[in-house]
N, C-alpha and C positions, 0 to 999 in steps of 0.2 A: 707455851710455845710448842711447835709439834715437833716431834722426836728428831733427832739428831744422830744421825750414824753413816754417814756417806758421807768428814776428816777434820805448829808452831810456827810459830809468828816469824816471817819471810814478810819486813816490811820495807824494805828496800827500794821494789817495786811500786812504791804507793805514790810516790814523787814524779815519778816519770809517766803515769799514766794521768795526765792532763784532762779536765774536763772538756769537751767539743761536743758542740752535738753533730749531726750528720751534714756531709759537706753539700756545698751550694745546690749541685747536680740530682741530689739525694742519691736513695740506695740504689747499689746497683753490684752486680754480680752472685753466683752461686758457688755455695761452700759442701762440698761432697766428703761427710762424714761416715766413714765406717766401725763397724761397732760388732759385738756380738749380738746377739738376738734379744729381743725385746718380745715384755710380755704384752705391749698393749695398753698398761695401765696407766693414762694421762692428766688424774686425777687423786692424791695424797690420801692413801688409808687404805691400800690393796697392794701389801708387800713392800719390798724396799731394793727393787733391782735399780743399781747405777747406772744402767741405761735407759730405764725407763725416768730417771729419776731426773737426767740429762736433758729430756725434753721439756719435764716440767719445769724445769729451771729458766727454759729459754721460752716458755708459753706463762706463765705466772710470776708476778713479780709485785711489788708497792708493800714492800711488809715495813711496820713500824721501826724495826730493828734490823739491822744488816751488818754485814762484816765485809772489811776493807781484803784488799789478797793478803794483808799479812794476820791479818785473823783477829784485830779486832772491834770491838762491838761499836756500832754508830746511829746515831739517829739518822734517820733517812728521811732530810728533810725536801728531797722532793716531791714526799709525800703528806710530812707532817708538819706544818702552819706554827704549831706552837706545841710546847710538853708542861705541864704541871703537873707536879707531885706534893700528896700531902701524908700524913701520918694520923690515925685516928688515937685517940685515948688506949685502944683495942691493942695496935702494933700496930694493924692492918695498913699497908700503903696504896694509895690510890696514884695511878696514873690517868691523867686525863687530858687527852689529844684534842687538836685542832686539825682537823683534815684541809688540806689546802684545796680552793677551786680550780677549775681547771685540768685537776687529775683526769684520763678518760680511759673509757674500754674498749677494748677495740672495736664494737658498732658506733663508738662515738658518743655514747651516753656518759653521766657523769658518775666517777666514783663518790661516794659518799661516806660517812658515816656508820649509815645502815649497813652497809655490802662489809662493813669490818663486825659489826656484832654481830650480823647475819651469819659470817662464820664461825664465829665461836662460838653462841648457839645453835648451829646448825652442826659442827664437828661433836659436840659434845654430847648431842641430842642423842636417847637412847635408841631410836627409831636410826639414826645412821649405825652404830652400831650392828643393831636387828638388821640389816642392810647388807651387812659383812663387812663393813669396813670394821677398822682399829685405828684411834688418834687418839692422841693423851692430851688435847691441844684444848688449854684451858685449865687443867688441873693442879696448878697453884693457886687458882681464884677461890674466894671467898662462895661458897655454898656448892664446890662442885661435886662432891662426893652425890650431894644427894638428886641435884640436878642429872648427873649421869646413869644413876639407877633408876630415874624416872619417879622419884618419889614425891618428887614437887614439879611444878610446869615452868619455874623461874628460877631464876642464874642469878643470887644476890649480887654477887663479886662481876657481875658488869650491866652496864647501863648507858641504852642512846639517849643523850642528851636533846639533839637535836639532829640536822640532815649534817650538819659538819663536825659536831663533839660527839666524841662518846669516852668514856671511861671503865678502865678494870681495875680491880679491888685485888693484891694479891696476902692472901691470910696470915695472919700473922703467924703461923704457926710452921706457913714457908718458908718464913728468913730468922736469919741470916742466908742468902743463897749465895754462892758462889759466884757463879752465872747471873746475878737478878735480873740485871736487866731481858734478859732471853726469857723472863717468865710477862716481859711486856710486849713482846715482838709480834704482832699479828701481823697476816696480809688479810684482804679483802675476800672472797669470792661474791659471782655476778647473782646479786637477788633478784633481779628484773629478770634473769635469763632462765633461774634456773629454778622460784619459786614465786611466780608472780601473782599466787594465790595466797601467799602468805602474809600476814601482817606482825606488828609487833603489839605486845599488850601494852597497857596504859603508863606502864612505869618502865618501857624501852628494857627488859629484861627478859622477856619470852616470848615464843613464838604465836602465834594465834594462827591454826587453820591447820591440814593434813598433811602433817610434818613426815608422817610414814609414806605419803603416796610420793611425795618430792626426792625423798632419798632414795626407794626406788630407783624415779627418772634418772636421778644423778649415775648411782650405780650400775645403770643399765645403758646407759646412754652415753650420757657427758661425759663418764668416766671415759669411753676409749674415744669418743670424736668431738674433743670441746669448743662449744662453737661460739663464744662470747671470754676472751681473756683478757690478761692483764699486763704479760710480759713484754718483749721487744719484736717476736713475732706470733703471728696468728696459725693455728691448727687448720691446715688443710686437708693431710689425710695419713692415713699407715692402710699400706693395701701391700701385700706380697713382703712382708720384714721392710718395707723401707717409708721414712718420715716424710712427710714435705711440710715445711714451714714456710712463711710469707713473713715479710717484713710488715710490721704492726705501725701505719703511718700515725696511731693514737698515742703510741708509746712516749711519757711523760720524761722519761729518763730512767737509769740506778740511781742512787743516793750521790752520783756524782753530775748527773742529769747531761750522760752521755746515752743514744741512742743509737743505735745498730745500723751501721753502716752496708749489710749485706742484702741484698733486696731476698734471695731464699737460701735460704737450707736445708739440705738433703741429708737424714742418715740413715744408711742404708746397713743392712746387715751385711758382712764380710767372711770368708772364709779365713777362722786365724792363725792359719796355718800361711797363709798365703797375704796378708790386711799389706802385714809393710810393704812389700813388691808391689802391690799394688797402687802405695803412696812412691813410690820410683816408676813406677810407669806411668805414671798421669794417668790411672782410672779413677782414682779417686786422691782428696785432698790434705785428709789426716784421720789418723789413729792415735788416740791417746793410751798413757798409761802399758807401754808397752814394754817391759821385763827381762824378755829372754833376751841374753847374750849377743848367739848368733844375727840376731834382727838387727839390736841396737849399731852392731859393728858394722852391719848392714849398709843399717840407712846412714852410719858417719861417714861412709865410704865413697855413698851416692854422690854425683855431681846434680842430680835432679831436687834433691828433698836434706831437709835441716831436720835439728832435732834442740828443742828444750830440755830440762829437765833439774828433778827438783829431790829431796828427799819421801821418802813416803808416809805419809801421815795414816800408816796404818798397817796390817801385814799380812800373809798368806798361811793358809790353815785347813785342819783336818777339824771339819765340826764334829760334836757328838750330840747323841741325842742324850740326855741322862736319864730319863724317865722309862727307856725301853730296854730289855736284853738286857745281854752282860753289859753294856757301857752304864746303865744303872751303878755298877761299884767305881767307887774312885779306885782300885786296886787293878780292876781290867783298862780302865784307862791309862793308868798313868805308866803299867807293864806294857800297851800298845805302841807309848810313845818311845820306848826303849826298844823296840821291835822294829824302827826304822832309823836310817842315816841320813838325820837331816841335811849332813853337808851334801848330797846326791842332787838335792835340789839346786845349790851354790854353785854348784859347778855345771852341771849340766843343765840347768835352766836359765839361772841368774846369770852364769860367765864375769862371775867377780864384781856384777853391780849390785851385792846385795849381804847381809849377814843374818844369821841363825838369830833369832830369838826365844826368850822364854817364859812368855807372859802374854797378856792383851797389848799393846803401847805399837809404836812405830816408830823408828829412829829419828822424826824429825818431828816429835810433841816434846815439847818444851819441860813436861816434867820427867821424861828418860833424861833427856839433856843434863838436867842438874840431877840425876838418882841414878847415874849409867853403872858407874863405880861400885853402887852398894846391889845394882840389880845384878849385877855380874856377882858379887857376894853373896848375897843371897837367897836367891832363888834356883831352884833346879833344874840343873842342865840335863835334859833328856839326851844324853848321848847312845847311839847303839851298846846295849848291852843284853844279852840274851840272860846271863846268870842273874841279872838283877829283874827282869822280865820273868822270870819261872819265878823268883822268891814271891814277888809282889802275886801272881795268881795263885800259887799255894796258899796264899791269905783267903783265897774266894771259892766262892762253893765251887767252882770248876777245878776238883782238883785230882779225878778220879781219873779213871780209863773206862771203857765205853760199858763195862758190868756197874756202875757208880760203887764200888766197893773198893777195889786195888786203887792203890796212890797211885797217881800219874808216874812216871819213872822220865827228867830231863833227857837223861842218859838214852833213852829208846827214842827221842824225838824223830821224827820225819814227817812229810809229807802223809796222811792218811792216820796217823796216830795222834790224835785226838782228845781235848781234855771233855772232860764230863762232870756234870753235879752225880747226886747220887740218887736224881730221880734220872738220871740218863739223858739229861740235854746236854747237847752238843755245845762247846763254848764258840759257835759261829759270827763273826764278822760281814753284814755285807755292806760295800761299800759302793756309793753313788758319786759317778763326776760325770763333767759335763764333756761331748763329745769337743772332736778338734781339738784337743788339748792334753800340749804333752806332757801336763803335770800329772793329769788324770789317770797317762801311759805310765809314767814310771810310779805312780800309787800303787797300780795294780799290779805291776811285774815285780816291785823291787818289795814292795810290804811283805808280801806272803814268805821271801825267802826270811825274814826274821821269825816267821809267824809260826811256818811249820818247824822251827827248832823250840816252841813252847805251845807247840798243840794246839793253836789258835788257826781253826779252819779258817779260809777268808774266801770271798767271793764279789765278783765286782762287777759293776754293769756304767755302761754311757746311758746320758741321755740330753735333752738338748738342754740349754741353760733355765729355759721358762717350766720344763716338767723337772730340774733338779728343785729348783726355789718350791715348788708345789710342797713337794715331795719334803723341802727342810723346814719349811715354815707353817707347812700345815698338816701333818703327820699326825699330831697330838688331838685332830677332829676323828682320828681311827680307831677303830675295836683293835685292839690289842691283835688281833689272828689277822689284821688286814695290811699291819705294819710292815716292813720289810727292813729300811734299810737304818743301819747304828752309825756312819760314820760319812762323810759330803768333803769333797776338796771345794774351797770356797776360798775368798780373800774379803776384807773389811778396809773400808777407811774412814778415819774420823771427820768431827766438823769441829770447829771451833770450841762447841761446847763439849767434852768431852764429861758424859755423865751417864757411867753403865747401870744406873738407877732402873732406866727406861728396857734395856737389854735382858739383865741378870738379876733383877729383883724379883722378889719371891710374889710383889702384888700382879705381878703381871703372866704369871702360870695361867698355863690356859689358851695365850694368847696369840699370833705369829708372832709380840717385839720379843718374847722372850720366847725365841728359837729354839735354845736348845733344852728348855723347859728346867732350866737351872733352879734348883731349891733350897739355898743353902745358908743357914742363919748369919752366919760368919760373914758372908759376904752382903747378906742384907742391913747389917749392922754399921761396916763400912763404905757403900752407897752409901747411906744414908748420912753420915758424921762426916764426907767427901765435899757431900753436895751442902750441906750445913755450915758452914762456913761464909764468912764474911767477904766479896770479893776483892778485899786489901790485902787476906790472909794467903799468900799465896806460896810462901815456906810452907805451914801447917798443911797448905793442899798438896803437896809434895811429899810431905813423910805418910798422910792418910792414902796418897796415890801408891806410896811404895810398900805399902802394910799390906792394902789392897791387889796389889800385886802378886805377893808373896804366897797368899790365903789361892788368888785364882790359878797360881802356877803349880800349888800344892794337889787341888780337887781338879783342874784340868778339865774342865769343861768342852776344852778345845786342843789340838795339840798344836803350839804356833811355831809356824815353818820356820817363815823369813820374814823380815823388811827391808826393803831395796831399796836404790832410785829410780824414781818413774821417769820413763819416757816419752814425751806428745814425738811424733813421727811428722811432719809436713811438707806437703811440695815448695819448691824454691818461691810459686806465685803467691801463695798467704803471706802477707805482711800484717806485724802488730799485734801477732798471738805471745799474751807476754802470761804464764800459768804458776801456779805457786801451790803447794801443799793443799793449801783452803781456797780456791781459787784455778776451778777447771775450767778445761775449753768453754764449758757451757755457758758462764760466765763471763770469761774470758773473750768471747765472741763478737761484743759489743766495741770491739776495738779493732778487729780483724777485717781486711780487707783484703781483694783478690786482683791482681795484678793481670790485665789483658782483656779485662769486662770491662 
């Protein structure tokens, strides 16, 4: 299944969202969503921005596997006819689908069979790859290792049966999986559309024809304007930051085989300094996910615009890189985190809807819930402290003054004085956030005054959300002299599947999922015995989540702020925006409707 990192089970809601498809009249009105800036990328394997990710979500859709808003796993049988699974001598388990007729795309043609192994040979294929993309989408199956180095031209572990079966093989050496079923969850993408020189070989396992020229097309093309989809509306265009979607009259349903009641949607970029005002004024229709205090008190105050909200399925953070600089030692990291007051964030951002964390998790995943107790026991609280910030880099080559001979002296700290190795590099900090944003403001005002009481120069720069992502995710393609920056204000939220396999494992260096080029055996060892697991075992996944925990709170790959609750922001006219942890507006959409259209 392909990666999972954009957000406990809030099933409450799952009752009351009744199946209906589109009323009598059909669709009809427009939904003006604001957002922050969007890279462009409409197409899965070029980054992982929540905004761009938002769209895919509402232009792609028929995956085998799906999840309800309270987050768990389902067949989606309005796309799948029938499921058989079997078990080989091997281990190995087969699943083996019946595609339902009638599924279609939005030119009308019919989904098939093919368009589901088309993508998983075609995501896996080392030519997409070579392409620039990154997917892991297929890599519990039976022969993929070598399928993706290109060292054979066939995908053992799957197979078109015919125009409506096909089946995947997942290795025995996958399971017990936690998640299994998510290693059977495909969607489709359009073969007709998008490789209509290609065939399959004789045994529905591999591809036949110029798989390199097609991935190209794809990444060059389809990726920013896709023009044959699968979701509830169709891509019209992104010109100036802002979306236009159509309502998709081919759209078969979700897995609940409700269809979108809005004829278009607009998301448009917003200034976020200004998004909520502008959902009280009737420029636009909603803002999701929104944090700060002052806003939230805002919009409750409004007689124009409502507000949902839910806990956060994830939390706010100071990236590192670990492979570059001083953020290389756990020693400068973990002395940086004691060089800021996280509650600065709590109050002047948050305004009390939110608390300090000290780990990867977010207050509302189901295994903090039952480990709250021992995570507060446990693991280390990064509180302001300067004297334990000088002990911890006295441990690191930074511990000279600017001759790298004389000991650094805490005692002389200020502004301009300086720690040093003893070949005379500077222990400099630079740090990257995204403009309009006042977490980015008080990063850079409020970090340095801890900074310069332990010699730690800092320096910071804006820049717009799509050149910070560049900049975190793809850093690691740079000569060393061309790097720049050691530290990103960023935020994450989980999905259902919760498996930092894919993030923080050591197979994945090199690559954008593993951002902050994480290397660390201890933590590859736990992924791994995490995700191992049987999904009945759901105690054991909880103590291996909290061991887990402990190991990434200690090496600090990230320093984590907060988790709060999130706010969707909307005008009084949307009715039937009903949102959940796992289960965003984007989503959520398909139920919304606009009042005066």
């Amino acid at each position: 299944m392909k990666k999972f990192i954009s957000l406990i089970a809030i099933a409450l809601l799952a009752a009351s969202m009744a199946a209906c498809g589109p009323t009598s009249s059909g669709p009809s009105g427009t939904l003006i969503v604001g957002t922050p800036k969007m890279n462009g990328d409409f197409v899965a394997g070029f980054g992982n921005s929540a905004y761009d990710n938002a769209i895919r979500t509402m232009i792609w859709d028929y995956p085998t596997y799906t999840t309800t808003p309270g987050g768990e796993f389902v067949l989606n049988e309005t796309v799948v006819e029938k499921l058989v699974t079997s078990v080989d001598d091997a281990g190995n388990k087969t699943y083996t689908f019946t595609i339902k007729k009638g599924v279609k795309w939005s030119d009308g043609s019919a989904v098939s069979a093919k368009d589901f192994v088309f993508d998983i040979l075609f995501s896996a294929h080392p030519a997409w790859t070579a392409a620039g993309a990154s997917s892991s989408t297929g890599d519990s199956l039976v022969g993929y290792a070598a399928y993706k180095k290109g060292d054979v031209a066939t995908f053992a572990g799957v197979k078109l049966i015919d125009d409506n079966n096909f089946s995947v093989t997942i290795s025995a050496d996958e399971l017990p999986y936690f998640y299994e079923v998510s290693y059977a969850a495909f969607g489709p993408s359009p073969m007709a559309a998008w490789a209509p020189d290609l065939t399959f070989n004789a045994d529905g396992n591999g591809l036949v024809g110029d798989v390199a020229a097609v991935a190209q097309k794809v990444a060059t093309t389809e990726r920013f304007k896709p023009t044959v989809v699968s979701g509830p509306f169709t891509f019209e265009s992104f010109e100036n930051d802002v979306v236009t979607l159509k309502n998709n009259p081919n759209y078969a349903g979700d897995y609940r085989g409700v269809t979108a009641k809005l004829e278009t949607v607009i998301v448009k970029y917003v200034d976020q300094n200004t998004d909520v005002d502008l959902v009280i004024s009737g420029d636009i229709d909603l803002v999701s996910g929104v944090v700060q205090g002052n806003k939230i008190e805002k919009a409750k105050a409004a007689t124009t615009a409502d507000v949902t909200s839910y806990l956060r399925n994830g939390y706010g953070l100071i990236a590192y890189h670990t492979d570059f600089g001083p953020t290389k030692f756990i020693e400068v990291r973990q002395a940086l985190a004691y060089l800021i007051d996280r509650n600065i964030f709590l109050t002047e951002i948050l305004g009390g809807y939110g608390a300090a964390v000290n780990g990867e998790y977010g207050l509302a995943q189901w295994m903090y819930q039952t480990q709250k107790e021992k995570v507060a026991e446990k693991l280390i609280n990064y509180t302001y402290n300067v004297q334990k910030a000088n002990e911890l880099l006295d441990k690191t080559p930074y511990k000279f003054e600017a001759d790298g001979v004389t000991a650094f002296d805490p005692a002389k700290a200020a502004e301009g004085y300086w720690r040093y190795t003893a070949d005379k590099e500077v222990l400099q900090i630079n740090h990257l956030g995204t403009t309009q944003n006042p977490i980015t403001v008080l990063i850079g005002t409020k970090w340095p005054e801890g900074m310069n009481k332990a010699g730690v120069k800092f320096t910071w720069e804006e820049q717009d959300f799509n050149a910070l992502l560049a900049n975190y995710y793809y850093a690691y393609e740079l000569e060393p002299s061309e790097r720049k920056f050691h530290t990103f204000n960023l935020a994450t939220n989980f999905t259902a599947v919760y498996d930092p396999y894919y993030s923080n494992h050591s197979d994945w260096l090199g690559t954008w999922q593993n951002a902050n080029q994480l290397n660390d055996p201890a933590i590859d060892y736990l992924t791994m015995k995490m995700r191992s697991l049987d999904p009945t075992e759901k105690e054991k996944y909880a103590e291996l989540w909290l061991d887990y925990q402990i190991r990434w709170n200690e090496i600090l790959p990230n320093i984590p702020i907060y988790s709060n609750e999130y706010f969707d922001v909307f005008s009084n006219r949307v009715k039937g925006l009903v949102t959940t942890p796992l289960y965003t507006w984007s989503r959520a959409i398909l139920d919304v409707t606009v009042e005066g259209e």
